[in-house]
DOKEKE-191777 format. One record per residue: x, y negated, z of N, C-alpha, C in turn. Coordinates in steps of 0.001 Angstrom, whole numbers, plus 500000, padded with zeros to 6 digits. Layout:
BEGIN
XYZXYZXYZ...
END
This chain:
BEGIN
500837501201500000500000500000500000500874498746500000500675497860499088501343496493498882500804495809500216502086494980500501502079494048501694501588492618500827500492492315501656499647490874500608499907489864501170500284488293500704500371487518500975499771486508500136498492485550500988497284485476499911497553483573499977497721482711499196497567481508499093495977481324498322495125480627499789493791480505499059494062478784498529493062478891497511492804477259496743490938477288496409490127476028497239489090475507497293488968474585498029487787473681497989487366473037498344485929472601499107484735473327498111483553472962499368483189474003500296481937474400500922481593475217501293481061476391501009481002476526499720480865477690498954482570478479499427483805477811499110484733478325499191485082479339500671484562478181501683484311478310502912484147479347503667482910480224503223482689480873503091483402482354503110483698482494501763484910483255501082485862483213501799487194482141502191488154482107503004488028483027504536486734482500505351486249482827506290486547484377506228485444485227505313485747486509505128487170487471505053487849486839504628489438486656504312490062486675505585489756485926506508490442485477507397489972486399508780488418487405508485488182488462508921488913489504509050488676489695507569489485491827507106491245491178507347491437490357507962492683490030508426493473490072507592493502489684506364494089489341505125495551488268505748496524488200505517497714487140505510497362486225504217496921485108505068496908483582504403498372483074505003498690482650503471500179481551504249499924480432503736498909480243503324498482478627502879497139478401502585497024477176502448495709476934501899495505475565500974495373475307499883495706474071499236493796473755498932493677472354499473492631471779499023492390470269498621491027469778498186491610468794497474492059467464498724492730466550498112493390465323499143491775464640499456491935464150501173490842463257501479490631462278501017489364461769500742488725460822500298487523459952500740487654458332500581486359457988501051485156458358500569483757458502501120482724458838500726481878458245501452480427458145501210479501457843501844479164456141501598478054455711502519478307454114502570479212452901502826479688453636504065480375453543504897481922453137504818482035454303503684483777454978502812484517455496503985483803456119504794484826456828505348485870458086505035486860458161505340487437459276504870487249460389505158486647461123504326485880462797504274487113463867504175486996464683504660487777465767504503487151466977503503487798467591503239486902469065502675486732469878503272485063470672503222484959471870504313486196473041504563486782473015503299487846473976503523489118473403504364489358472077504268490520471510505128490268471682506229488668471757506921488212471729508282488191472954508570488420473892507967488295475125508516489487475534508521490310475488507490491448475580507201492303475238508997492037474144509266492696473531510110492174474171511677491189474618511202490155474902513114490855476587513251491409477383511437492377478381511955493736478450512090494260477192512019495523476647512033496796477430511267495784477557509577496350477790508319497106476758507919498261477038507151499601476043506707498193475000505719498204474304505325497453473262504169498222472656503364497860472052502137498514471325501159497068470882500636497504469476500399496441468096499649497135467865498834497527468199497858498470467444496622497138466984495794498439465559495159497127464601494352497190465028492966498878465404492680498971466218491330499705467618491397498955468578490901499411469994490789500464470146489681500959469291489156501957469804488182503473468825488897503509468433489901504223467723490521505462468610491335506373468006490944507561469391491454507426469549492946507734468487493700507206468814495084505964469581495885504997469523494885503987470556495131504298471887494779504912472274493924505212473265493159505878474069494192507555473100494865508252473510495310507771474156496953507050473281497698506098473814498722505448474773498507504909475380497485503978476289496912504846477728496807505847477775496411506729478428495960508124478501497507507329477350498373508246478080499997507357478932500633506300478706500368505315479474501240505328481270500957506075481916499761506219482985499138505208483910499501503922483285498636503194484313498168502977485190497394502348486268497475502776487341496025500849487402495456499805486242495939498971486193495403497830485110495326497236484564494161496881483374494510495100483640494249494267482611495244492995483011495068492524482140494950491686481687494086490924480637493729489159480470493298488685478969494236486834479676494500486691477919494753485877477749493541485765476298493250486703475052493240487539475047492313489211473907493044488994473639491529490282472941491274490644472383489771491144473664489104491187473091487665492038473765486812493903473882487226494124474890486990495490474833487453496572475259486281497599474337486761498889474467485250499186475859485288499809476186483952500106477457483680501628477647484910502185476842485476503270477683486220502589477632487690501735476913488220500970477255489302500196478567488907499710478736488667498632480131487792499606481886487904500917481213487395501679482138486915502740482601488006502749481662488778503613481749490334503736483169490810502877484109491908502609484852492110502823485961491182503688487024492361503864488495491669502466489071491165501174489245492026500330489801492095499292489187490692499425487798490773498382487220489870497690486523490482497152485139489944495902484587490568494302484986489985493602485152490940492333485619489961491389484494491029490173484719489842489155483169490237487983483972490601487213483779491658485988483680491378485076482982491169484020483433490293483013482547489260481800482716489664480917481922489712479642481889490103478511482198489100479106483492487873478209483630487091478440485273486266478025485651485648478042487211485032478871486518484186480080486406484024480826485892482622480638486942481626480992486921480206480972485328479807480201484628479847479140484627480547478067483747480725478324482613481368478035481216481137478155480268481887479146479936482658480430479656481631481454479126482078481611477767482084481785476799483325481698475778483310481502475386485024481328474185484958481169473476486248479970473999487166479021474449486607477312474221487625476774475636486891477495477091487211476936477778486525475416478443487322475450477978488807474421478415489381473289477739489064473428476664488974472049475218488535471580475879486674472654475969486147472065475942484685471376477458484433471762478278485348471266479686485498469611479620485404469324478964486326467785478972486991467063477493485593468218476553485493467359475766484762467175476377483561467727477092482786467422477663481508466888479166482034466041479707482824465001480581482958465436481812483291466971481689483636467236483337483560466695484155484939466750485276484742466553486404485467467062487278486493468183486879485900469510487238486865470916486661486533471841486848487637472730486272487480473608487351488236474846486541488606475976487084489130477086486771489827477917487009490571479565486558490727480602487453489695481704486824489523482851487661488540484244487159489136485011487807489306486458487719489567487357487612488599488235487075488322488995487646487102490134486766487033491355487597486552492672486686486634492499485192485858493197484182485683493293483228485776493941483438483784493676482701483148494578482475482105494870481118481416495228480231480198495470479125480101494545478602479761492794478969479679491376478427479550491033478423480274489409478387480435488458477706481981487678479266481789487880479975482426486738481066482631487002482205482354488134482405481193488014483346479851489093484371480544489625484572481772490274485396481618490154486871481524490804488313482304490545489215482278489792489288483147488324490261483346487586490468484601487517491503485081488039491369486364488168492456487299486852492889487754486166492533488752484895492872489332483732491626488889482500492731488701481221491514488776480080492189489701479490491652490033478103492162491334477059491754490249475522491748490362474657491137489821473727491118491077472793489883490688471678489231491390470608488969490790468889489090491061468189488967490513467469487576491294467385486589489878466709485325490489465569485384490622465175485091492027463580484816491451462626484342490960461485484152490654460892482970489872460338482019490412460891481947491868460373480205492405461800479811493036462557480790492578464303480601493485464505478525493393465125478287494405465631476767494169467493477259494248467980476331493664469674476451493671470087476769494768469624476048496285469905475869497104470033477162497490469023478192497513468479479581497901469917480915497763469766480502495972470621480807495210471906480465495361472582479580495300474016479277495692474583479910497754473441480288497797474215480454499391474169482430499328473041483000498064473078484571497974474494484676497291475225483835496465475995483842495284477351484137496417477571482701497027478230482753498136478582483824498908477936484698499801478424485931500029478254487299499372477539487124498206478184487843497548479283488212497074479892486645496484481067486480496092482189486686497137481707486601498465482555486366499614483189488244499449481956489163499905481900490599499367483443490861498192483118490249497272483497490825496118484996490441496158485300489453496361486843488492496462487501489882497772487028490383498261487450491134499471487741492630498573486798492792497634487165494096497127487916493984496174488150492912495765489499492685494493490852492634495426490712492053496763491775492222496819492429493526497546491208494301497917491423495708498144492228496074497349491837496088496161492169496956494548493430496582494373493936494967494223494925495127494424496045495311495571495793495296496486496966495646497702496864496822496951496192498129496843496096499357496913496807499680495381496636498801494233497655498929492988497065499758492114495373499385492143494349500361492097493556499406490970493927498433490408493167497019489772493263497754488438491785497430487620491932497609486314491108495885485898491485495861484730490203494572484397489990494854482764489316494110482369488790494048480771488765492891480089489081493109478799488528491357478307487003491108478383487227489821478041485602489246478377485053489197477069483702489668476456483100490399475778482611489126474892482829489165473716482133487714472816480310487446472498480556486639473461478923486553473335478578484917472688477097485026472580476975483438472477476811483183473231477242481914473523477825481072474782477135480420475772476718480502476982475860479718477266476452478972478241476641477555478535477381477067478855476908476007480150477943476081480995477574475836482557478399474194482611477917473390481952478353471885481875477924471085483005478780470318483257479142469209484649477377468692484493477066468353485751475470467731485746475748466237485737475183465290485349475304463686485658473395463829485529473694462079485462472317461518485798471299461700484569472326461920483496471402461698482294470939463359481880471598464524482441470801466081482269470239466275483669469604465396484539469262465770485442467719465009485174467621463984484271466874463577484372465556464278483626463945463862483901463433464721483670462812464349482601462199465238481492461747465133480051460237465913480427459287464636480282457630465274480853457130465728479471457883465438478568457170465964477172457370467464477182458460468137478129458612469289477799457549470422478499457260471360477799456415472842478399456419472387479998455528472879480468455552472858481926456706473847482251456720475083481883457609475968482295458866475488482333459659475089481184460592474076481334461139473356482203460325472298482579460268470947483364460204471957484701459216472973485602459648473583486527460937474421486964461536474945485742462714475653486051463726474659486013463673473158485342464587472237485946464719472089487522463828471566487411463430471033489049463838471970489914463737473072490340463918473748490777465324474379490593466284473942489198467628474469489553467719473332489508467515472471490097468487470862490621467979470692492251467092471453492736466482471382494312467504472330495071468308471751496387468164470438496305469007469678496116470132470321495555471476469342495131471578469113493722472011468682492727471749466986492974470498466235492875468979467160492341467967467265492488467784466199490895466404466789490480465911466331489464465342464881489482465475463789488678464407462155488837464008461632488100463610460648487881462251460287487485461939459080487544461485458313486391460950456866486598459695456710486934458776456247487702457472455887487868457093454996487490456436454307486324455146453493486289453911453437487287454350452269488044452558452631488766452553450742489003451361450415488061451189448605488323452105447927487274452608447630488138454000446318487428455190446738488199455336448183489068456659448487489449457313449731488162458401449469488527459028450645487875459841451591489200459888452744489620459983452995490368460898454359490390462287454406490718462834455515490383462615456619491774461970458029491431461648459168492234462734460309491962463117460965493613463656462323493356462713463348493314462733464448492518461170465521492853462504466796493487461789467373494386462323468522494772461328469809494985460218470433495769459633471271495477458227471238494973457988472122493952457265471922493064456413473304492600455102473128492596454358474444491729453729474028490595453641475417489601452718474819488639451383475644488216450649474817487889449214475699487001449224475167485732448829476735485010448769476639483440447310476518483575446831475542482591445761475016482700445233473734481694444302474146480490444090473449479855444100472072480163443906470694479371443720469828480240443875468445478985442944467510479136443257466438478257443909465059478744444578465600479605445114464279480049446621463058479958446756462221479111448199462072478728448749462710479605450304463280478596451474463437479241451899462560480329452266463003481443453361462504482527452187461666483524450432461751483116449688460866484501449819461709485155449694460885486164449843461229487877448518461391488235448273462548489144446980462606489256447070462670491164446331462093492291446104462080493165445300461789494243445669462708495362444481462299496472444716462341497872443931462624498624445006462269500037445919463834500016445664464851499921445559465965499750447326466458498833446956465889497896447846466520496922448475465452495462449771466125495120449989465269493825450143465690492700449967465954491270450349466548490356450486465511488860450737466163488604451323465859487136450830465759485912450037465606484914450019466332483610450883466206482855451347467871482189452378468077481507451793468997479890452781469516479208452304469974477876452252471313478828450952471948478504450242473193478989449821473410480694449926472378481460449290472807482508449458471080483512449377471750484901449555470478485875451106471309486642452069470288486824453139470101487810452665469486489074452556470398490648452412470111491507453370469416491956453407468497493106454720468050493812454774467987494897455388468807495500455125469467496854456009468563497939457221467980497605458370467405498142458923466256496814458989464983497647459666464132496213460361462738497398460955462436496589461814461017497152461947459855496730460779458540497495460671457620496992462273456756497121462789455682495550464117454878496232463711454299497316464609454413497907464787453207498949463827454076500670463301455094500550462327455956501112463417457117501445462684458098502516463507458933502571462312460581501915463264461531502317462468462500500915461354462700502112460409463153501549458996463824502387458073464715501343457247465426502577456414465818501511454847465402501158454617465906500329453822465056499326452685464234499909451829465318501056450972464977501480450875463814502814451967463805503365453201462715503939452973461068503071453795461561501935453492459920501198451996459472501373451594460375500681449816460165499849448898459201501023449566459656502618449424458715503983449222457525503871450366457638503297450616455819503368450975454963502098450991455561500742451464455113499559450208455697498659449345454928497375448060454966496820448606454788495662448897455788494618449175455588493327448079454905492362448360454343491185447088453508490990446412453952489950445483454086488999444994454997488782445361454938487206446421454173486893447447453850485425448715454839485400448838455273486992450196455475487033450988456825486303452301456494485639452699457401484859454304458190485581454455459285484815455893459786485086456436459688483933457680458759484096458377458909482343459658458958482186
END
């Protein structure tokens, strides 16, 4: 049995997670590289990363480097003499960081590759309708995703799953799986495969402008958004109601298919309840977030806020 010496690399709490497990089956961490602190918030205070905080509460070696191709990082990287590198949400890394390690670095991915390689493969999973999903391991090579894959698990989404739900099953799953790769290899027992040419479906960075919501689309659609953006970074929305324009977050949501002649995107309401008309049915809104308001749910607003009887979603 190979003697392991594991340099982990992440950053949020997804990674967290994973490390944690690691730091169970009593794995030898001799480092831990995450990203450098930064201000955040209103405030700008300086945030740490969940992994630096944990990192630090097991009083694991750390590294914040601002650039990974920087010899002094390199050279720290390369005192710490690891023979394996693990990586679970961090940056892209240069081919001689990658290549460091006797053992290999391998990544885990938050998706059945080749499926949904990219930044947000758990969000675009659920927003484009799928069924199931997955974690995948796989060595590291000079692209984003594509390398050899060692292990994959599968997961079945459900059909009211929110990201939120989903990213925390993915999470120890993945936590699981990162533990049995590195079984395989201490033990010298690792096989992997190339990754199989498919058409591509692709797990691209979210901003404001694919988050935002399109009421012209199918109801089905417009719900499996919402629901893979609930509740991080969450789906929004302009309101027409009067002479305001009014930007809304929506977070939980049902729908009925259900004939109906009513323009696209009115708002329909009562003390009771809020919905939508959309192409083929009504969008309920179970949870939403007025600006400047904090999130509540629906029947909460409807209290104290009277949509007017013009009012649109657009």
């Amino acid at each position: 049995m190979r003697d392991i010496r594991i340099i982990f690399m992440g950053t949020p709490d997804f990674a967290v997670t994973i490390l944690k497990k690691l730091v169970s089956a009593n794995y030898t961490i001799v480092g831990v590289v995450t990203a450098p602190d930064k201000p955040a918030g209103r405030g700008r205070k300086i945030h740490q990363s969940a992994v630096k905080e944990y990192a630090m509460s097991q009083g694991l070696p750390l590294l914040q480097p601002l650039n990974l191709k920087s010899e002094a990082f390199q050279k720290e990287l390369k005192n710490l003499n690891a023979n394996l590198q693990i990586v679970v949400a961090f940056r892209m890394l240069p081919k001689e960081v990658w290549q460091m390690p006797a053992y290999g670095t391998f990544n885990l991915h938050a998706s059945l590759l080749p499926e949904y390689r990219g930044a947000a493969p758990i969000h675009w999973a659920i927003i484009n309708g799928e069924t199931k999903t997955g974690v995948t391991t796989f060595f590291i090579d000079d692209k984003i995703d594509t390398g050899e894959i060692i292990l994959q698990k599968e997961v079945e989404i459900d059909s009211d799953e929110i990201v939120g739900t989903l990213h925390d099953k993915l999470m120890h799953l993945g936590a699981d799986l990162v533990n049995e790769t590195v079984a395989l290899i201490q033990n010298n027992t690792v096989t992997t495969y190339t990754q199989p040419e498919l058409e591509e479906k692709s797990a691209y960075k979210l901003n404001s402008d694919n988050c935002k919501i399109d009421w012209n689309a199918p109801l089905e659609t417009i719900y499996n958004k919402i629901r893979g953006l609930n509740p991080f970074p969450a789906a929004w929305t302009n309101i027409i109601d009067g002479d305001e324009v009014i930007s809304a977050k929506i977070y939980a949501v049902r729908k009925e298919f259900t004939p109906h002649k009513n323009e696209i995107g009115t708002i329909l309401s009562s003390k009771k309840e809020l919905k939508v008309a959309v192409q083929g049915g009504y969008l309920f809104i179970d949870e939403i977030k007025l600006a400047g308001k904090k999130k509540m749910d629906s029947k909460s607003l409807l209290n104290g806020y009277v949509f007017s009887t013009e009012s649109k979603m657009i």
